[in-house]
N, C-alpha and C positions, 0 to 999 in steps of 0.2 A: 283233471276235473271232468266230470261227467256228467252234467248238470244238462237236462232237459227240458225244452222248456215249449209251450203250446199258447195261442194267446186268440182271443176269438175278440169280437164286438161285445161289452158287453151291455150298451146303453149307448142312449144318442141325449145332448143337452139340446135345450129348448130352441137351439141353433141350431140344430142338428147335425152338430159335433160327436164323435165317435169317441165312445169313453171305451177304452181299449184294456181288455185284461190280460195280463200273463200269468202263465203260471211256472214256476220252476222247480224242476224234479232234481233230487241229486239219486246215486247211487244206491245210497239208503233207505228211499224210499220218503223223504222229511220234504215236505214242500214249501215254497212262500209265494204268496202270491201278488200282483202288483198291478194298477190301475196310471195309467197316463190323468185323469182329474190330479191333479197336487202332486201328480210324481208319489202317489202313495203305496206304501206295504199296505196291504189288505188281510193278509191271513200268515200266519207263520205254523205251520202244523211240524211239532218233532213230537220225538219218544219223549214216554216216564222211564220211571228205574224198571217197571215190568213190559219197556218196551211198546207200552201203548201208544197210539200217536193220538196227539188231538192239539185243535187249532188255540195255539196260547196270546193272539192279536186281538184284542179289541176292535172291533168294528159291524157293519151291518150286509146285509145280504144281499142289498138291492142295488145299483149304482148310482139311482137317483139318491139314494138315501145321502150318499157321498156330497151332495149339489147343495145340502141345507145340515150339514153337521156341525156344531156351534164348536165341540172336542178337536175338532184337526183331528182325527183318525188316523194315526199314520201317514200323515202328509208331511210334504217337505215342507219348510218354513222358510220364505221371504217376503223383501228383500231383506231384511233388516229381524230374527227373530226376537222376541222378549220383545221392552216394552224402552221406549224413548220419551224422554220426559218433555212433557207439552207440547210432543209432536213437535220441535223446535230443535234444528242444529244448525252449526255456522261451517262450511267450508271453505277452506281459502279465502277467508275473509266474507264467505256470503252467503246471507239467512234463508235457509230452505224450510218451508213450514210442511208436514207433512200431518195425514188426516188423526183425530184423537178419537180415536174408536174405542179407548178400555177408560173412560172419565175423562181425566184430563190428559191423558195419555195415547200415544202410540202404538200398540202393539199386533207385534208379526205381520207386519207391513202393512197392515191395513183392511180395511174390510171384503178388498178385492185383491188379498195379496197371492203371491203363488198357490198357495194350497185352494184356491180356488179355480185356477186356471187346467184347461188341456195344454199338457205340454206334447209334442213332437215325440214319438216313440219308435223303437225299431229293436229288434233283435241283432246281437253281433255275435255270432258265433255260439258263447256259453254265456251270455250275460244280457242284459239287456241295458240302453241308454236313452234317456230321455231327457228333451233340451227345450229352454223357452227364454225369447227374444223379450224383452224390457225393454219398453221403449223411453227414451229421456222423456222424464216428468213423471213417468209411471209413479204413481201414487202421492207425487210429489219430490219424488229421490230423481237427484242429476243424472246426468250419462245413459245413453243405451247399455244395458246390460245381457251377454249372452252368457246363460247360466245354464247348466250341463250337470245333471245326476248319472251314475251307473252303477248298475246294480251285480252284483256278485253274490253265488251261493254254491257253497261248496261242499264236499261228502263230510267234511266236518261238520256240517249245519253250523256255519257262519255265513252273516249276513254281511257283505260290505259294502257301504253305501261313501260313494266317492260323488266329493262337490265338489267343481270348477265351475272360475266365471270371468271373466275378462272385461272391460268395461273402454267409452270411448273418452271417459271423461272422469275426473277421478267423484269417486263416491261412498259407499259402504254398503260392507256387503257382511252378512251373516246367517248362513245356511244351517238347518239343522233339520231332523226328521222328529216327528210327534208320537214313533208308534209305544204305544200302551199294552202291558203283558198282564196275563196273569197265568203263570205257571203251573196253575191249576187247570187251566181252560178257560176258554172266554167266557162261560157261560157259571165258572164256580163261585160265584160272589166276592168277597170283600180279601183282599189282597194285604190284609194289614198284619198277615201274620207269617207271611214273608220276610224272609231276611236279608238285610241289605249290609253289604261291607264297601265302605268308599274310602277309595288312595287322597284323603280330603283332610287333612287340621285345620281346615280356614274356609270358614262360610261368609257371604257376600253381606253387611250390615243391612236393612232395608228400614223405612218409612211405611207411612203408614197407607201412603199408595202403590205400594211393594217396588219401589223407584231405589235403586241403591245409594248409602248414603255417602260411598269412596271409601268406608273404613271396612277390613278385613277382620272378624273376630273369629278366635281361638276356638276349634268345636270341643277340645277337651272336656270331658266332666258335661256336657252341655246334651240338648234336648238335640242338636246336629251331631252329635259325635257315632260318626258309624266306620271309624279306624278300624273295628271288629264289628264282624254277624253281631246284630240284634233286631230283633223284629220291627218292622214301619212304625207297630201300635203304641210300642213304647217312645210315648213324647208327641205322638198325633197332637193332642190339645195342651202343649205346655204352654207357657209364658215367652220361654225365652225366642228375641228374635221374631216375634207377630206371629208364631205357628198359630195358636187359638185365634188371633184373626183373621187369620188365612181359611180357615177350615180342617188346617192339615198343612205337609209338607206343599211347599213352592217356592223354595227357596234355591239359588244359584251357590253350589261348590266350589272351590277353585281348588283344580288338580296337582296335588304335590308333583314340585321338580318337573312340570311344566315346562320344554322348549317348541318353538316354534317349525312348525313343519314334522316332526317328531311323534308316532303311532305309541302310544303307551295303555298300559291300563289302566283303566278309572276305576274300577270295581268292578263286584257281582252279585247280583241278584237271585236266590235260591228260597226253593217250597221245601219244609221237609215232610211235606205230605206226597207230590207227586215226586220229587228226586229230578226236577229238574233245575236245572242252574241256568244263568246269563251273565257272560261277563261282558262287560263292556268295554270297546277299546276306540280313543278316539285320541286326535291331534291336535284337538279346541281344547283353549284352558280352562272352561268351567263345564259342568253340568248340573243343570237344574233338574232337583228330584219332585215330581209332583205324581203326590197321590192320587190324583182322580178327584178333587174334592168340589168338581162342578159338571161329577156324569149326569147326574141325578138333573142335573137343568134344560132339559131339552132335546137333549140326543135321541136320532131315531131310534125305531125298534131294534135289536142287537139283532147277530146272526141265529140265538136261537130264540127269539122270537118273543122277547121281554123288556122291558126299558133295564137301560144300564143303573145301578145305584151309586152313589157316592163310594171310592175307595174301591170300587169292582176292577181296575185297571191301574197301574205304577208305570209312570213314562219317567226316563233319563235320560233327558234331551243335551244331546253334546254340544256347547256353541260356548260363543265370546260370555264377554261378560256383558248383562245388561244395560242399555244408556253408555256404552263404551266410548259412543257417540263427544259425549260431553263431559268422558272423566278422563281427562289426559295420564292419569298413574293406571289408568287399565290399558290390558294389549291394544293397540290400536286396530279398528274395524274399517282401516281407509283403504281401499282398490284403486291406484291412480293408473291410467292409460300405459298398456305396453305389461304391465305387472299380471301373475295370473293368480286368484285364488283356489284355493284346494287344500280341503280339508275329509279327511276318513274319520266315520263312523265305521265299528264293527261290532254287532252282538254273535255275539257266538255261545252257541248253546249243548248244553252235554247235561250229562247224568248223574248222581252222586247218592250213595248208600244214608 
């Protein structure tokens, strides 16, 4: 691998904190780019079918913008991504309340969860890794937590994003990155005519505060069914499963033939306008497909210089399943002392006629 990689200052927080940029070159000439703020992807620039390169990452320009983006922009998510029901779990017998920042709900750790934080950055070699300390109670979750992202980008234009974390006390842990594509270019609008294929027959049941209900239904026949390409649009506003309350898709996957510790493919995401693809490959048994169906609320000015709209970006966030916390038939999300966690995300991206 041949990956290059340059990394300047590129912003200070109102601490005056060093929000530190990378950037990584491969071979090819395809770049991604990377911010210690949230451990985040910032830019992912590769070819179309005619070879053009342009940046297909949702996000903004500036680094403060990074300091007040409501989307997670390509941030990493913890402790805990998705949403815990009433902010409430029990471990080992004892009741940890944690903050309800989404209603009555918990979600992605909180409103000072990682993706808000400077984590610890350094180059190693071809890669870069960044790490941040958790201290017990952080946010209300037990145990000190050392949790560790590294980043990898290779002349394939694959993205691999490896989570470890180790803990001093047992607790839960569920890592995931937020970055949002549009294979058009960040700046081409609405993503909904995009095509999506997921390794998925069983979508997560959800309520009506999108809290899972433990039942797994069948996407057969159904407004989740993307076992084959078809486009995001078809089924954006159906009935089944709360999508039209939702806004749009936000709903959590579970990946066929799913084992533990095990790199497989979830799917792939493809434009047949630019001839770009994404496939996704990760070791988490679900992923949540969310359309973008709350750019349109607040997010800074993009990178070229406009507010983002609803459906302008599609994120396929790899992780556990929601509320895992308190559904003993899902994978268990518990890290107890001495155990290490670690989970690979990969987008890997290419070209297609």
């Amino acid at each position: 691998m041949t990956t290059e990689i340059e990394q300047d200052v590129w912003g200070l927080t109102a601490e005056g904190e060093a929000i530190v940029r990378y950037r990584m070159r491969n071979a090819c000439g395809a770049e991604v780019e990377l911010t210690n703020l949230g451990a985040a992807v910032t830019a992912v620039r590769v070819p179309d079918r005619e070879g053009r390169i342009a940046d297909v990452a949702i996000g903004y320009a500036d680094a403060a913008d990074y300091l007040r983006d409501p989307a997670n922009a390509g941030k990493t998510i913890g402790r805990f991504a998705n949403r815990i029901a009433g902010g409430l779990m029990t471990l080992n017998g004892e009741e940890y309340r944690l903050e309800t920042n989404c209603g009555r709900n918990h979600l992605h750790g909180g409103s000072d969860g990682f993706a808000r934080r400077i984590w610890e950055s350094r180059v190693e070699t071809n890669r870069v890794v960044m790490t941040l300390l958790s201290p017990d109670g952080d946010q209300g979750y037990p145990g000190e937590l050392e949790a560790e992202a590294v980043f990898d980008f290779d002349d394939d234009n694959s993205l691999e994003i490896t989570y470890r974390a180790a803990t001093d006390r047992t607790t839960v842990v569920n890592l995931t990155n937020h970055l949002y594509v549009n294979l058009d270019g960040e700046q081409a609008g609405s993503v909904l005519d995009h095509e999506l294929q997921l390794h998925a027959s069983r979508v997560l049941e959800v309520d009506e505060r999108q809290l899972p209900t433990g039942r797994l239904l069948d996407t057969a026949g159904t407004a989740t069914d993307f076992r084959e390409f078809r486009p995001l649009r078809n089924g954006i506003d159906a009935d089944f499963n709360r999508i039209r309350d939702f806004g749009g898709y936000d709903h959590c996957f579970a990946v066929d033939d799913w084992q533990p510790g095990i790199l497989k493919s979830a799917g792939t995401l493809r434009s047949t306008r630019s001839g770009r693809r994404m496939e996704i490959l990760t070791s988490q048994p679900g992923v949540v497909l969310y359309t973008g169906n709350g750019l349109a609320g607040g997010c800074p000015l993009s990178k070229s210089g406009r507010r983002y709209d609803d459906y302008d970006g599609v994120a396929i966030e790899c992780q556990n399943f929601p509320d895992a916390v308190n559904r003993p038939e899902f994978p268990s999300p518990l890290l107890r002392p001495g155990a290490v966690y670690c989970q690979k995300i990969v987008y890997r991206f290419s070209t297609f006629e």
